[in-house]
N, C-alpha and C positions, 0 to 999 in steps of 0.2 A: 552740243546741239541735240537736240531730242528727235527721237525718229517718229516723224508722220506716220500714222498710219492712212497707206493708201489706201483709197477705193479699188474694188475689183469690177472694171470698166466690162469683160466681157459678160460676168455672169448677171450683172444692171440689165443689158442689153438685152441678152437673154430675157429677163424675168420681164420689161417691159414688151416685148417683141409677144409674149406669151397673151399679155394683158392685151395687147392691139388686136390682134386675133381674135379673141373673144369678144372684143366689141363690135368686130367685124370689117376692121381695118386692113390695108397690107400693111405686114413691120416693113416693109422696103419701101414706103412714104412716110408711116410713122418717125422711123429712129432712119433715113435715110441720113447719107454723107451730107448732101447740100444743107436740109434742112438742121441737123448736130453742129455744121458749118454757123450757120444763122443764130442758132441760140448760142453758142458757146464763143463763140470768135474764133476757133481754129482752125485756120487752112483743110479746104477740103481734101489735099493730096495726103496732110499728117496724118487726118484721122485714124485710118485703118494701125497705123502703126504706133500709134497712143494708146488706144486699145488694146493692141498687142503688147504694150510695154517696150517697144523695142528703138522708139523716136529719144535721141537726144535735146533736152530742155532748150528752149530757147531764154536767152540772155534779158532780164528785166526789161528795162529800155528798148531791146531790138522788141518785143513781145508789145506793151503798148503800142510802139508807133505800127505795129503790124494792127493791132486790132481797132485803133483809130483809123485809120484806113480803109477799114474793113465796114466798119460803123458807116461811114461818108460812103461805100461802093452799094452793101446792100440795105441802107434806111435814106431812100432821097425823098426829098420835097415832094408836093403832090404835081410837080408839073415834072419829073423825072429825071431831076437836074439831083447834083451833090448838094447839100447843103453848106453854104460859104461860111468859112472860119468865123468873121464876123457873124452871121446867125446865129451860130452853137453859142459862143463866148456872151453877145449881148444877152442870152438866156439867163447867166450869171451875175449879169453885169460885170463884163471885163470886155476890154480890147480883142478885136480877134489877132492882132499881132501878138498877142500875150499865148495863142494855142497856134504862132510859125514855129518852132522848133520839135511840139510835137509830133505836127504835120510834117518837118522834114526830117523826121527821124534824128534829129541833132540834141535832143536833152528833153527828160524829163518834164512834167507838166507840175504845177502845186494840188498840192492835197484836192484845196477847194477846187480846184478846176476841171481836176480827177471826177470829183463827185458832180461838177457841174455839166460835164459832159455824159455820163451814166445817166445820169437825170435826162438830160434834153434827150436822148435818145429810150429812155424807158427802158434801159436793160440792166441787170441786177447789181447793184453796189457793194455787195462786200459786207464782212460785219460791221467796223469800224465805219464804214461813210452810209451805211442804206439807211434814210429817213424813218420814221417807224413805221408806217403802213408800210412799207415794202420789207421791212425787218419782221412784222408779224405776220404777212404774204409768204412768206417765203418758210418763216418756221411751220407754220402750218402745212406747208404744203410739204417740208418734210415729215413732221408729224406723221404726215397723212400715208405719207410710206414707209414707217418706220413700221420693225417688227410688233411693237407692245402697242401701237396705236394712240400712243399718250398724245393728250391737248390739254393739260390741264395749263393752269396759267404758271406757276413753278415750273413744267418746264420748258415751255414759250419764254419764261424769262430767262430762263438758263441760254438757249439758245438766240436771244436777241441781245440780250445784254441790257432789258428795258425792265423796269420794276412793275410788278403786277397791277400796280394804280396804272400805269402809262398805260400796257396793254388792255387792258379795261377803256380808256379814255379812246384809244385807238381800233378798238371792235365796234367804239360807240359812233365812232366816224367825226372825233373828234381828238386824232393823234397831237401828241405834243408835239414842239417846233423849239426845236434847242438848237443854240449857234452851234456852229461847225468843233468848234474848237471847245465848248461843252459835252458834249455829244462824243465824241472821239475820247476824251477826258475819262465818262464814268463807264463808256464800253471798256477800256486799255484797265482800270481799276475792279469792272466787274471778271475781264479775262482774269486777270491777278488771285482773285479772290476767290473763283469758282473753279479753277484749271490750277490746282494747287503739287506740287511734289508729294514724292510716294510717304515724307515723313509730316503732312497736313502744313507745313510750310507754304508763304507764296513762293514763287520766283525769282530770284533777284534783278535787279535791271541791268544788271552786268551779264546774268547769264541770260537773259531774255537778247538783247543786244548782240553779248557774243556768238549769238547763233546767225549773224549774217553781219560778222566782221564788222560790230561799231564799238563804243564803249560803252559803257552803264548812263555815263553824265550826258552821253547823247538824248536818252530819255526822262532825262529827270523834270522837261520843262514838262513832255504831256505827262507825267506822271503827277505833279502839282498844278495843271490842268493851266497851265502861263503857255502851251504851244503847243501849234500842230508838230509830229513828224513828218518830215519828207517822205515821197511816193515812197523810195525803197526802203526804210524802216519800218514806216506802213504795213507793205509786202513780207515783211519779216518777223513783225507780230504776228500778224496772221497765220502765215506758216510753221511759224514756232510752237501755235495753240492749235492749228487743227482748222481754226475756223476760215470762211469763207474769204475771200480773196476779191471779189467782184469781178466784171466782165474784164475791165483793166488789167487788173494783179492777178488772178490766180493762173495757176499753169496749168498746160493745156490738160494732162488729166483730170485737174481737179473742174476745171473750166465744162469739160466732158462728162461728169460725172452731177457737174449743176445740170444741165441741161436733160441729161437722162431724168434724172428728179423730177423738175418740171414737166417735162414727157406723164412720166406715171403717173403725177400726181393729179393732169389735167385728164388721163383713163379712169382712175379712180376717182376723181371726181362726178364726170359723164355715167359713170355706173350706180354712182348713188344717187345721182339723179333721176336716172330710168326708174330705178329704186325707189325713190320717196318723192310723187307728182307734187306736194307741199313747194319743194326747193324752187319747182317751176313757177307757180305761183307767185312765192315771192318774189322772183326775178321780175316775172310780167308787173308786179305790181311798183317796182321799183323803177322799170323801164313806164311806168304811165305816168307817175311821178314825175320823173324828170321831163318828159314831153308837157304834162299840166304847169309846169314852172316857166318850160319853156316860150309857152303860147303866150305868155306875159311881154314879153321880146318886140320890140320895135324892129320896123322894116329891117332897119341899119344893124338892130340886135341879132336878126335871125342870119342874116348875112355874116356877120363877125363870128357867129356859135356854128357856123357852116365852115368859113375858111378854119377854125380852131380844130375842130374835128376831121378836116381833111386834113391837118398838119400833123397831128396827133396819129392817123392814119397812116400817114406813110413815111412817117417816124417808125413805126411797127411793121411796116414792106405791107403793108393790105391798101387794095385799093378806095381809094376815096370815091365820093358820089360819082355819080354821070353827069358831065353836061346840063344845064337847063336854059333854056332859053331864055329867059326870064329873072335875073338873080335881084332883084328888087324889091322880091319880099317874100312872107312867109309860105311854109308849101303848101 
């Protein structure tokens, strides 16, 4: 089994905690427990001791059903209720009886339903399941904290596992849309190809496998792109190569150390903003855009683009509009 190289949670902390300050923040709301809780899905009492390196791992399965949990306690509906198993699952189209064993901690979810729950709640998928807008969201935004500052498109693609045509198609705001079971396919063959051994060899699927007790032939189906693997072989790529894990599967350091990311990336973003009034700009003109499309919208249309955006809201814990007396028509 090959040894991860872990993140070092405290001096991340540090370095963002530094960045907050300078914007003018406190780090004690910035990288607070609750809010590291929110983004990361780990128990607000673990953290300190994740950080510390001193928390023993929790067990795959006990780890989902915790942060599915976790998802339904802090991202509810806009009227402040959990969101019923049947809502999440009909997002995918599936039975919500198909996410009870999740829900009760008794087994496992499938791949797709994995990705379908990350989806309906908008928090990070992992390398193998995140769509490609949120696969090129998310390199960037490491990029954007990395020491060398690279963005070119080699290695966005290294880090999404998407060929530079796609991310091209997907900066243009027109990401490709590959079945589950494609998509998982040529990421698990780009891991292979790019995350190579020390003599330029790939991997074998034996010893990929062997590193969380399966065999080689357990892989062979997504390795000829005929099938998903299960959540925990999933889990075991991932952590075999380094890469991301998603809100789901990664463990909580690593889980910890997305989140911090996010954090700086969204300081360093806000700073080069201050920095170049252009970016503003374009925002404003993109948010006028969308209101000039919007004015298009029937009574019943502007009503529908209301309730979607209070859903979409408090899927993310922010509050949705205020009250109107009046929900009949446009505002």
């Amino acid at each position: 089994m090959r040894a991860a190289v872990r993140p070092d949670l405290t001096a991340i902390r540090r370095r963002v905690e530094a960045l907050s300050e300078r914007r003018g923040h406190d780090p004690a709301d910035v990288v607070g427990v609750e809010r590291l809780s929110h983004l990361s899905g780990v128990e607000p009492g673990r953290i300190p001791r994740v950080v510390a390196g001193t928390a023993a791992e929790v067990p795959l399965e006990r780890r989902v059903h915790q942060r599915f949990l976790r998802l339904r306690a802090t991202r509810r509906d806009k009227h402040g209720r959990e969101w019923p198993l049947a809502a999440i699952a009909d997002d995918f189209d599936a039975p919500g009886a198909s996410l009870g064993p999740l829900n009760a901690g008794t087994g496992l979810p499938r791949m797709g339903h994995a990705a379908g729950v990350q989806r309906f709640f908008g928090v990070y998928a992992g390398f193998l399941l995140a769509d490609s807008k949120s696969a090129v969201e998310r390199a960037l935004a490491l990029s954007a904290t990395a020491p060398d500052g690279r963005d070119d498109l080699a290695h966005l693609s290294y880090l999404t596992g998407m060929t530079p045509q796609a991310i091209r198609l997907t900066l243009d705001g027109e990401p490709p849309r590959l079945p589950l079971k494609e998509q998982v396919h040529q990421r698990f063959e780009h891991l292979r190809r790019t995350r190579v051994r020390e003599d330029g060899q790939a991997h074998s699927l034996a010893a990929i496998a062997g590193s969380f007790d399966a065999s080689g032939q357990s892989l062979t189906r997504v390795a000829q792109g005929e099938g998903l693997p299960n959540l925990a072989a999933a889990a075991g790529i991932q952590r075999f190569y380094g890469v991301e894990g998603g809100f789901l599967l990664a463990d909580d350091t690593e889980a910890l150390a997305t989140a911090l990311a996010l954090i700086e990336a969204e300081l360093e973003s806000a700073e080069r903003e201050r920095e170049n009034p252009m970016l503003a700009v374009m925002r404003a003109h993109d948010v006028r855009n969308i209101v000039t499309r919007a004015g298009r919208l029937s009574p019943r249309g502007w009503k529908s683009l209301a309730d979607h955006l209070d859903d979409l809201l408090a899927r993310e814990g922010r509050l949705g509009r205020p009250a109107q007396p009046d929900e009949g028509g446009a505002p």
